[in-house]
MMTF fields as JSON, N, C-alpha, C and O atoms, coordinates in Angstrom:
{
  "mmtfVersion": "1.0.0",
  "mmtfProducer": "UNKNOWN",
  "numBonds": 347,
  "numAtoms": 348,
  "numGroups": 87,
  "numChains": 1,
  "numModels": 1,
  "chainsPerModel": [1],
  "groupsPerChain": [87],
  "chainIdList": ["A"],
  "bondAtomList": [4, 2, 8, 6, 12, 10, 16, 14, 20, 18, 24, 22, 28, 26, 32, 30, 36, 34, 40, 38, 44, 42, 48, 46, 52, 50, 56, 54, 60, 58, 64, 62, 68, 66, 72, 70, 76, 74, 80, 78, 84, 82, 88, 86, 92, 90, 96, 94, 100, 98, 104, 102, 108, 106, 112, 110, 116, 114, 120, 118, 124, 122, 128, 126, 132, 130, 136, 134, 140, 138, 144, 142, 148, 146, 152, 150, 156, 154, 160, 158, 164, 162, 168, 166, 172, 170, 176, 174, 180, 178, 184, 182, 188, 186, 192, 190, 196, 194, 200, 198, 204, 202, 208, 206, 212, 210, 216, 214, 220, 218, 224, 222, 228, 226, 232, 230, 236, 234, 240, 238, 244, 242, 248, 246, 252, 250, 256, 254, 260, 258, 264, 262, 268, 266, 272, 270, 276, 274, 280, 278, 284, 282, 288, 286, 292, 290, 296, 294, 300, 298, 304, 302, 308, 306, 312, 310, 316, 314, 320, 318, 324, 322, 328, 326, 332, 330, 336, 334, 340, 338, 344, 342],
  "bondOrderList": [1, 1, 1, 1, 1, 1, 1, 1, 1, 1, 1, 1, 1, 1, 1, 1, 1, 1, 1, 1, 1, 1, 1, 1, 1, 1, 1, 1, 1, 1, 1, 1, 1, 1, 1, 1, 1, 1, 1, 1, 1, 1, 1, 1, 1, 1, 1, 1, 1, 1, 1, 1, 1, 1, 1, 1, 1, 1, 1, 1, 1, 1, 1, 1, 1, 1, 1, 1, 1, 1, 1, 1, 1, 1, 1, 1, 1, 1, 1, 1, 1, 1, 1, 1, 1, 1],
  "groupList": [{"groupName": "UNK", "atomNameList": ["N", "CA", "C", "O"], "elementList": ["N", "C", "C", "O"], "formalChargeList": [0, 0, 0, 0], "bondAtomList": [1, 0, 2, 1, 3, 2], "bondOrderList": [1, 1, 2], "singleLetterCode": "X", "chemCompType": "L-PEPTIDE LINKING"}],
  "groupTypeList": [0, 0, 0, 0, 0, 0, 0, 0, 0, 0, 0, 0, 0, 0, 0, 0, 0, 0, 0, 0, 0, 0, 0, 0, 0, 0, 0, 0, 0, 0, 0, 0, 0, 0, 0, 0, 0, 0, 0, 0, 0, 0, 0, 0, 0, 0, 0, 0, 0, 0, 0, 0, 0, 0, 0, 0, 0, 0, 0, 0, 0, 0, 0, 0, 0, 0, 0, 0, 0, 0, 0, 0, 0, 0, 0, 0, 0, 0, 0, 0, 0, 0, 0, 0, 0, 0, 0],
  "groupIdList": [1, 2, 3, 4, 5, 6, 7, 8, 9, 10, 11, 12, 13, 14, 15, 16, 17, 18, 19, 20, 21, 22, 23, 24, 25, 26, 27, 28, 29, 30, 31, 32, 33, 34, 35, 36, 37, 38, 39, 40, 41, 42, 43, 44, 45, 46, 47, 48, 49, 50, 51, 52, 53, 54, 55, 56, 57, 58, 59, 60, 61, 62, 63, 64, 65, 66, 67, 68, 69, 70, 71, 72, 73, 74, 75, 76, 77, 78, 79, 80, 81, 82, 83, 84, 85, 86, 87],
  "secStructList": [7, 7, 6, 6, 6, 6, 7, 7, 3, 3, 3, 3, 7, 6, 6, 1, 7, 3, 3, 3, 3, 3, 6, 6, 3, 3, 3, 3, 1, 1, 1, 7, 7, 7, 3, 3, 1, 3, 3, 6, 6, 3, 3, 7, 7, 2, 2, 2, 2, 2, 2, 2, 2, 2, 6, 7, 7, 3, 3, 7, 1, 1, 7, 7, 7, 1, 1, 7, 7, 7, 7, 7, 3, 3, 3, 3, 3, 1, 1, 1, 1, 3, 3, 3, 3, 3, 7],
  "xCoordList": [-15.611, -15.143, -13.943, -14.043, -12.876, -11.475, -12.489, -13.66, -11.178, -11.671, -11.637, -12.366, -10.181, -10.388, -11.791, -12.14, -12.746, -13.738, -15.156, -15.988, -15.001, -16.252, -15.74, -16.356, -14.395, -14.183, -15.239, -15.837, -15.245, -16.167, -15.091, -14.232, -15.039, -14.596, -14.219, -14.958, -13.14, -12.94, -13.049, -13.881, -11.589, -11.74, -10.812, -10.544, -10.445, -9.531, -8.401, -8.243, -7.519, -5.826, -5.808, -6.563, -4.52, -3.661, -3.651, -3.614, -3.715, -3.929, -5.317, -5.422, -6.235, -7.731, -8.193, -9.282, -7.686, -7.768, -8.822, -9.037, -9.178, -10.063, -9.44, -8.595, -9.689, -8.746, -10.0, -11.061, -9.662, -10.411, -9.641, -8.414, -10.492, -9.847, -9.323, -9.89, -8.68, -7.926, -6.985, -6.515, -6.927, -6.629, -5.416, -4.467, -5.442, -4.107, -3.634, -2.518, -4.636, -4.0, -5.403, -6.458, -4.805, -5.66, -4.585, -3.379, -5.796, -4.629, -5.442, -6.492, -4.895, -5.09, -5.239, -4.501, -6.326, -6.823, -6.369, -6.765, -5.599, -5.383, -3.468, -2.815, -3.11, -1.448, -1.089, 0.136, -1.712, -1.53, -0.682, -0.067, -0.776, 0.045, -0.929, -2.052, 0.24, -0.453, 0.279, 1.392, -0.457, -0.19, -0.939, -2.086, 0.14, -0.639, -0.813, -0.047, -1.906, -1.946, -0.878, -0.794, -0.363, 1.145, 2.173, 2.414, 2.789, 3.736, 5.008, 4.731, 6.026, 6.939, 6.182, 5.102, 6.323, 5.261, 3.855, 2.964, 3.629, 2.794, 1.522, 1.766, 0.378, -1.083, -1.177, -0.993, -1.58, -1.845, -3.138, -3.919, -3.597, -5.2, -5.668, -5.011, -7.128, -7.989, -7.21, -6.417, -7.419, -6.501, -5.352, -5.093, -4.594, -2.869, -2.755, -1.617, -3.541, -3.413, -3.941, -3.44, -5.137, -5.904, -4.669, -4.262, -4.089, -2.905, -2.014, -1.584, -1.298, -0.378, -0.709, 0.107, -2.15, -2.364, -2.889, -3.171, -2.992, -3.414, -1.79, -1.564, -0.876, 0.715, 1.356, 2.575, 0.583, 1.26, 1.994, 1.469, 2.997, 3.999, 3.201, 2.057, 3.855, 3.166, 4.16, 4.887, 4.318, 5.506, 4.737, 3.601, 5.577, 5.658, 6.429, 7.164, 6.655, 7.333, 7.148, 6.109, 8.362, 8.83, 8.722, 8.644, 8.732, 9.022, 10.073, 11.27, 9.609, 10.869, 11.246, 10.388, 12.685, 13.136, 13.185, 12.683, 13.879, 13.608, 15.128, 15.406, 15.91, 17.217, 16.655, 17.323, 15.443, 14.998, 15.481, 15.378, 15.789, 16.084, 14.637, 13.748, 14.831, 13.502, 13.85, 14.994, 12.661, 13.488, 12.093, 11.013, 12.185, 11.25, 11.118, 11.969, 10.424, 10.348, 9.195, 8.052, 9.675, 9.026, 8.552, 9.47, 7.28, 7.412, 6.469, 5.597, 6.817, 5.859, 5.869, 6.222, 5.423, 5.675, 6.337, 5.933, 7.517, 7.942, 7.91, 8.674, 7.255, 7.55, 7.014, 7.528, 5.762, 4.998, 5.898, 5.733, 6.619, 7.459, 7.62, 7.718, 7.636, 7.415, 8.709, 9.528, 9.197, 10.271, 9.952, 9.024, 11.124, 11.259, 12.482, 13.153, 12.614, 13.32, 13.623, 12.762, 14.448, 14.616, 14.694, 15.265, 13.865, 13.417, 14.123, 13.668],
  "yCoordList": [-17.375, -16.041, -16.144, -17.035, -15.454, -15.064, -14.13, -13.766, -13.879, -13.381, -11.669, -10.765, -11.733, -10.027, -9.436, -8.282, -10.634, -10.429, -9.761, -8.958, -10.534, -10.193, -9.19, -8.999, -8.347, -6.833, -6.307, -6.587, -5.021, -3.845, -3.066, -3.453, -1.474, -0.33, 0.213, 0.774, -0.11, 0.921, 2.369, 3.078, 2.545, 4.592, 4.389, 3.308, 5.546, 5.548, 5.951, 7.144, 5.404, 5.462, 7.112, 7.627, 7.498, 8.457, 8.892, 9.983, 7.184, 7.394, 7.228, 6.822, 7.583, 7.521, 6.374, 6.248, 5.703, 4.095, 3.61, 4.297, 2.546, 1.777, 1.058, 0.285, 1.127, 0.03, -0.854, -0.407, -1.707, -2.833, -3.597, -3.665, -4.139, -5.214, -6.719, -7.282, -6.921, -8.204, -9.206, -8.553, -10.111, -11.492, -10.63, -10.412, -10.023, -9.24, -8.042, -7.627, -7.287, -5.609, -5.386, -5.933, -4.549, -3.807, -3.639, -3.883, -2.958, -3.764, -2.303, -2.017, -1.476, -0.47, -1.239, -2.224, -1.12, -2.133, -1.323, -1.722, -0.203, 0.641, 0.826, 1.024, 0.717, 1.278, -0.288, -0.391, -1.43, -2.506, -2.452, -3.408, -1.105, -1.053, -1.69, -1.526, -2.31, -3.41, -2.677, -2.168, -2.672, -2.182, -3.37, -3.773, -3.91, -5.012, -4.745, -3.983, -5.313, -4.529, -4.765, -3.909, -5.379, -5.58, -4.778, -4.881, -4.008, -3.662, -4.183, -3.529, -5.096, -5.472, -5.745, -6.302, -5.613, -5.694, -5.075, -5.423, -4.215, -3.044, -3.463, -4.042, -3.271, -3.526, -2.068, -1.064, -2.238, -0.67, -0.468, -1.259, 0.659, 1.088, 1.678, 2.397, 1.024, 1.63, 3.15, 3.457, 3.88, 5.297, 5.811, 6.694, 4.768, 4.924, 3.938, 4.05, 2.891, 2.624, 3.641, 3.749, 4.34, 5.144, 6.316, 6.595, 6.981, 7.968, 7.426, 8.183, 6.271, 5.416, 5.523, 5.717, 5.34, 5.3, 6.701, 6.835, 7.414, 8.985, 9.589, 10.52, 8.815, 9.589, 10.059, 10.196, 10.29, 10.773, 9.909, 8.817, 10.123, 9.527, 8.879, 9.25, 7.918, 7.613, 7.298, 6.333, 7.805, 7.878, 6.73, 6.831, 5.812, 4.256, 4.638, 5.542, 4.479, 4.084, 2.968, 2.325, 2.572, 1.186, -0.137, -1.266, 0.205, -0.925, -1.92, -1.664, -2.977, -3.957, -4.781, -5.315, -4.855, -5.749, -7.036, -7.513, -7.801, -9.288, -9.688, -10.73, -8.513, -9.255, -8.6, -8.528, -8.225, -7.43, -5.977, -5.708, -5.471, -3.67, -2.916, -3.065, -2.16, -1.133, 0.14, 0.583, 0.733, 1.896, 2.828, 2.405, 3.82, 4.461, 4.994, 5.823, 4.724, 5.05, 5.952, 6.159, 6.433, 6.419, 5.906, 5.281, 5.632, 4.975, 5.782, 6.577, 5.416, 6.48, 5.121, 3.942, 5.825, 5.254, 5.983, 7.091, 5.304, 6.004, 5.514, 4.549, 5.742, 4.9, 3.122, 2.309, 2.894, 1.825, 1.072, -0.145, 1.518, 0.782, 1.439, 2.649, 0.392, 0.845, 1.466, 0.556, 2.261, 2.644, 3.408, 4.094, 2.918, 3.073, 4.262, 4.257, 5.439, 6.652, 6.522, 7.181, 5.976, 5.499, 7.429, 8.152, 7.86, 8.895, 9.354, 10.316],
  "zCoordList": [-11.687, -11.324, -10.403, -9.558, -10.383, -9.851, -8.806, -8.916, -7.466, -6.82, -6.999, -6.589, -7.978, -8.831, -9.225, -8.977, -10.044, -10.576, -9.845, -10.266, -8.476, -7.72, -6.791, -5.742, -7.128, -5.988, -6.774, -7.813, -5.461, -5.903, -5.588, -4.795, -6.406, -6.303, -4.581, -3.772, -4.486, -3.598, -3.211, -2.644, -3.876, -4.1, -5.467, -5.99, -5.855, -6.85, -7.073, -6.817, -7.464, -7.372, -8.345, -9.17, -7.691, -8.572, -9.921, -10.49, -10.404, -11.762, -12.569, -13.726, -11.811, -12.225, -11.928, -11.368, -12.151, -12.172, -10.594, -9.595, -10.838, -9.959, -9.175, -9.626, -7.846, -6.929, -6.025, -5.588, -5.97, -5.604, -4.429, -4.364, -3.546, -2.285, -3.115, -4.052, -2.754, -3.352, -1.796, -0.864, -1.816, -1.098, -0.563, -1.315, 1.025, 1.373, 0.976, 1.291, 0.105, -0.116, -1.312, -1.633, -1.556, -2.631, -3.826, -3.874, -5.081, -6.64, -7.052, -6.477, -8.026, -9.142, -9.97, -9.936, -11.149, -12.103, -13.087, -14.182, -13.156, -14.525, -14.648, -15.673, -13.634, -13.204, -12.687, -12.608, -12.343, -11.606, -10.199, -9.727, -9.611, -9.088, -7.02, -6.544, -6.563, -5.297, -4.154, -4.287, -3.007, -1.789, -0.919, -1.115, 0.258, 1.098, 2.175, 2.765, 2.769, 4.072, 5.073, 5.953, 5.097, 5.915, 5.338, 4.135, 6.05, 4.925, 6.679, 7.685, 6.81, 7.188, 8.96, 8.765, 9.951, 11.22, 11.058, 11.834, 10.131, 10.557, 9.704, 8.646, 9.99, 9.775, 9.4, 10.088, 7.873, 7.436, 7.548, 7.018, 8.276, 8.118, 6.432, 5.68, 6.207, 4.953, 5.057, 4.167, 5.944, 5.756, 5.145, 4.327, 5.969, 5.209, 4.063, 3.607, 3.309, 2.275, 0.983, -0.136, 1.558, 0.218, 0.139, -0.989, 1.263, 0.651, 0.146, -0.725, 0.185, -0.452, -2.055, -2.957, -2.166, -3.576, -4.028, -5.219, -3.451, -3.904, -4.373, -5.146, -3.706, -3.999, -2.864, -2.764, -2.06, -0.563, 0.259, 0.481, 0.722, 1.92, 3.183, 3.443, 3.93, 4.992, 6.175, 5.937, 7.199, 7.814, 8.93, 9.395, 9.141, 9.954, 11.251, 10.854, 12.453, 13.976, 14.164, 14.01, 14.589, 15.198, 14.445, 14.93, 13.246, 12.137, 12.153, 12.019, 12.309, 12.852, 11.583, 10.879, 11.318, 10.287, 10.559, 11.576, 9.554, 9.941, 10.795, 11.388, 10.61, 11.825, 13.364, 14.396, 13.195, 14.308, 14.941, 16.137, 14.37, 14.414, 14.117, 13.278, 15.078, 15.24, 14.481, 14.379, 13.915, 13.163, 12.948, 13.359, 12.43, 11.899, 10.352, 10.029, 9.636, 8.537, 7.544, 7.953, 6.22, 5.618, 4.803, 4.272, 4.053, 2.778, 1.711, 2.059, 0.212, -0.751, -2.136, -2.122, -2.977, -4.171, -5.245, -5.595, -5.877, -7.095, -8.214, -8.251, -9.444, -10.15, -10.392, -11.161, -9.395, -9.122, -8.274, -8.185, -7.783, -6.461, -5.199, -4.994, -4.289, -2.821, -2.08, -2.208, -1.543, -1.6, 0.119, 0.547, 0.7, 2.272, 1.918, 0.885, 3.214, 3.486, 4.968, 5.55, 5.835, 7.296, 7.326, 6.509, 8.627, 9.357, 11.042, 11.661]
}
């Protein structure tokens, strides 16, 4: 068994679909679409990942890049991609 094999059901994505815990994020088993719990400094809570996958926006403070700039952001999904909106 893969470790895909032995998730259990989380909640369920947007697209009906089943999302499951997986090694660093959670995976939609119907849309394949992946959200990790890191998204750049930030430790996403079970909270702000299940709206991530319901379709809703999640607005981030003090997100630090890798040349080190602080910023605030948004992020959503379009289209099965993760897509940042600086706020």
């Amino acid at each position: 068994f893969d470790e895909e094999t032995k998730s259990t059901t989380m909640f369920l994505c947007e697209c009906g679909g089943e999302v499951t815990k997986i090694s660093k994020g959670y995976k939609c088993h119907s849309c394949e679409k992946i959200i990790w719990e890191r998204f750049m400094n930030k430790l996403l809570t079970f909270r702000q990942v299940k709206r991530l996958f319901k379709g809703e926006s999640l607005k981030l403070n003090n997100i630090k890049s890798q040349r080190g700039n602080i910023f605030n952001a948004e992020i959503f999904y379009i289209d099965n991609e993760l897509n940042l909106e600086y706020i």
